[in-house]
C-alpha positions in Angstrom: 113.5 123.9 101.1 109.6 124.1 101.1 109.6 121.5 104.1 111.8 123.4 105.9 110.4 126.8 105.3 106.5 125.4 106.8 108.4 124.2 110.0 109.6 127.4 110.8 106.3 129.0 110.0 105.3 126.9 112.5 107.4 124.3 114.5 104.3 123.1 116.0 103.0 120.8 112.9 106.0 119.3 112.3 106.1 117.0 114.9 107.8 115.9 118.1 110.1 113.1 118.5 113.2 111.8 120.8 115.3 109.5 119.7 114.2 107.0 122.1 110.5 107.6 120.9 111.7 106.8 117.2 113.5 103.9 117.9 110.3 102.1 119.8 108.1 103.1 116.9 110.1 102.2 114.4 111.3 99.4 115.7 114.8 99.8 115.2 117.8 100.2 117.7 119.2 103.8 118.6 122.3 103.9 117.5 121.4 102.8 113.9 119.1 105.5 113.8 122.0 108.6 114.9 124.3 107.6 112.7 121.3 108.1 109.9 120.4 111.6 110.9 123.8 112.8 112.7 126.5 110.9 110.9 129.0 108.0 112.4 131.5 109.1 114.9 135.0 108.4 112.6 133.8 108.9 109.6 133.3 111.7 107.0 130.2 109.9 105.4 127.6 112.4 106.6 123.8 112.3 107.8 121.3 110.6 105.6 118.4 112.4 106.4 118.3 116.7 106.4 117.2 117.3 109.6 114.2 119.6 110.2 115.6 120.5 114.0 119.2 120.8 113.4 120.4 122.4 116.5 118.9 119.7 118.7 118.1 115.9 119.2 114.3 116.7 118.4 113.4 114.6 115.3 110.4 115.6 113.2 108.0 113.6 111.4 109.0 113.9 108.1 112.6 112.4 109.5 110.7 109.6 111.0 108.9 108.6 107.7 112.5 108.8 105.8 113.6 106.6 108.3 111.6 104.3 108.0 112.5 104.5 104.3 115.9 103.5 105.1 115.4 100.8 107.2 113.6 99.2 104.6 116.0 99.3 101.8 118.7 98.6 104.2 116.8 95.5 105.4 117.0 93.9 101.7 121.1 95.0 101.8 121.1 98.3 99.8 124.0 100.0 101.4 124.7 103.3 103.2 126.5 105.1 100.5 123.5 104.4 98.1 120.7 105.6 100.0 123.7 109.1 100.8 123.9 109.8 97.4 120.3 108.9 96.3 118.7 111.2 99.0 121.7 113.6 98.1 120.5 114.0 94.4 117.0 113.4 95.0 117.1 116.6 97.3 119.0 118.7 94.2 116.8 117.5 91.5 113.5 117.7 93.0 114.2 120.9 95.4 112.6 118.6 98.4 114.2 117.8 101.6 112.8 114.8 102.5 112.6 112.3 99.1 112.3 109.4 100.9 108.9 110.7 102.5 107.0 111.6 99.1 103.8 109.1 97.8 104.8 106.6 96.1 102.0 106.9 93.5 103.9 110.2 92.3 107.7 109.4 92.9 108.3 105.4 93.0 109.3 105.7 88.9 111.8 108.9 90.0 113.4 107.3 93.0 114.1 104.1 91.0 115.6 105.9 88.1 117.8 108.1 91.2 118.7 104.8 92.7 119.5 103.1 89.6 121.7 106.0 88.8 123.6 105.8 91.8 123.8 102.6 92.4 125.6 102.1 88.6 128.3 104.6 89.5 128.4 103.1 92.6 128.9 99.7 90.7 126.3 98.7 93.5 124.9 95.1 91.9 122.5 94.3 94.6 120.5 98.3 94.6 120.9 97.9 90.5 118.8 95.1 90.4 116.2 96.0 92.5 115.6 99.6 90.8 116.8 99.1 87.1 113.2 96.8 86.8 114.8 93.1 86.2 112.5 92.1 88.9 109.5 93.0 91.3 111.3 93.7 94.4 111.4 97.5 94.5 107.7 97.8 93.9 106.8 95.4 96.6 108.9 97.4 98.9 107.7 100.4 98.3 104.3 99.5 98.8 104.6 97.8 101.6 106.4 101.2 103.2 103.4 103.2 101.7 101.2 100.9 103.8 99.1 102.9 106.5 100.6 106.2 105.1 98.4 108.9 104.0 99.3 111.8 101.7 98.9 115.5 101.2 97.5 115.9 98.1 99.2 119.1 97.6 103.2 118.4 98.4 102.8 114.7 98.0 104.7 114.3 101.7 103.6 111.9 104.3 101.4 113.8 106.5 99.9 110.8 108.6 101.2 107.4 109.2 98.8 104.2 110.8 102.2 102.0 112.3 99.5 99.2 112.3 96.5 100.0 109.7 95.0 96.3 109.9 94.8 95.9 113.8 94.5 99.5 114.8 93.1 101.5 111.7 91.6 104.0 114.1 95.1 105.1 114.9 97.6 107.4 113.4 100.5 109.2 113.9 99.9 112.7 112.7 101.5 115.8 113.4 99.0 118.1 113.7 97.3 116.1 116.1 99.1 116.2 119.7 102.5 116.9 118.9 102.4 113.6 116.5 101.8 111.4 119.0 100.2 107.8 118.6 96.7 109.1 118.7 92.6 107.8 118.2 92.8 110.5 114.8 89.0 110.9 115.0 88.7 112.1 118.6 92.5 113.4 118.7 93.6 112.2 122.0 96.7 110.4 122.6 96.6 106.7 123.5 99.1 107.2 126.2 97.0 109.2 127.7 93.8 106.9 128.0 96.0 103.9 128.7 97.7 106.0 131.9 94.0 106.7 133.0 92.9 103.2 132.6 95.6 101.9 134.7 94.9 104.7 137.7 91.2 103.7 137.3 91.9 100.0 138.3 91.5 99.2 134.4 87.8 100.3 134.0 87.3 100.9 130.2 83.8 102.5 131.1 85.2 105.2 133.4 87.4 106.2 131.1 85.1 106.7 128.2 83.1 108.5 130.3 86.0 111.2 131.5 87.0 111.8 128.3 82.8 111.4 126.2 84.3 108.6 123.9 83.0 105.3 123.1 84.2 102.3 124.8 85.3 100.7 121.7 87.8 104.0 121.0 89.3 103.6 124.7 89.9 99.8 124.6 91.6 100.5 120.9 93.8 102.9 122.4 94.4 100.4 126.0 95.7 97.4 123.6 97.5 100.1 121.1 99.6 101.0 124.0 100.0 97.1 125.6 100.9 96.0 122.0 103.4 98.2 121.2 105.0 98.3 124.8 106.1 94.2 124.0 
């Protein structure tokens, strides 16, 4: 599929993730998130999300944004055979390999009529009333997912995500920028970086700014990025 075919163009933009790093950023535990993109050990239910690097334990960005798709949904109690065979038909419909990663402002009607689909033969109550439109519930969802995420214009896929937009709009996740690390977006250097440098410089926020010609303001951003998301 198109995603697929840009990542081997070139691996480098698609983003770099173990599945320790996905965990911590998306805040949910490990093995929850294999059985998503490898499948369950006893099982024959297979993966929910296509892999971009199937032949390793690398996870790309466009997984991490349908993961965090599926956490969602599975937080309000939409189950795991749903969101299979949602994803599944999604993919064969639209020709995409990663649904749960396109804008909502294009796809939220289509996923809900998917889901509601599935979710009927599924005889699935709970994922029918959320997506056949008796309430509000999907919308909010959504939305709230779509919260920090900007858009490509062009494929409608995720192509940067701000994990928290209102504390920390400076920034993003983005893999073009350092391998899709949590970055500063404007001045594209990673915030583990400054935070290991203001540490080894006794935590002097002006020495660092001046190693790497950025304000003060950008390094202390970065400093608390890192100390808030390490709790």
């Amino acid at each position: 599929m198109l995603e697929h075919r840009r990542i081997e163009a070139d691996p480098l933009l698609a983003g770099f993730y173990s599945p320790a790093d996905a965990a911590r950023l998306l805040k949910v535990a490990s093995p929850k998130l294999r059985g998503w993109l490898n499948g369950w050990t006893g099982s024959t239910a297979g993966p929910i999300v296509d892999r971009d690097f199937k032949d390793s334990r690398t996870i790309s960005f466009l997984d991490l944004m349908e993961m965090r798709f599926i956490e969602a949904f599975r937080s309000q109690g939409v189950p795991m055979q749903t969101l299979r065979k949602a994803a599944d038909r999604a993919r064969r419909d639209w020709s995409v390999a990663h649904p749960f990663a396109l804008a909502k402002a294009v796809y939220l009607t289509d996923r809900r009529s998917v889901f509601a689909q599935v979710a009927e033969q599924e005889k699935d109550r709970i994922t029918w009333d959320m997506a056949s439109g008796q309430h509000e519930m999907w919308d909010v969802i959504e939305t709230t997912i779509a919260k920090g995420v900007e858009f490509d214009p062009n494929s409608n896929l995720a192509r940067r995500w701000h994990p928290l937009p209102g504390e920390f709009p400076s920034i993003g996740i983005d893999p073009a920028i350092a391998f899709g690390k949590p970055a500063l977006t404007q001045e594209r250097i990673p915030t583990a970086a400054l935070h290991r440098m203001w540490r080894a410089e006794g935590g002097s926020i002006s020495r660092v700014a001046a190693a790497y010609e950025i304000s003060e303001d950008a390094v202390k951003a970065a400093v608390e990025y890192e100390i808030t998301t390490a709790s």
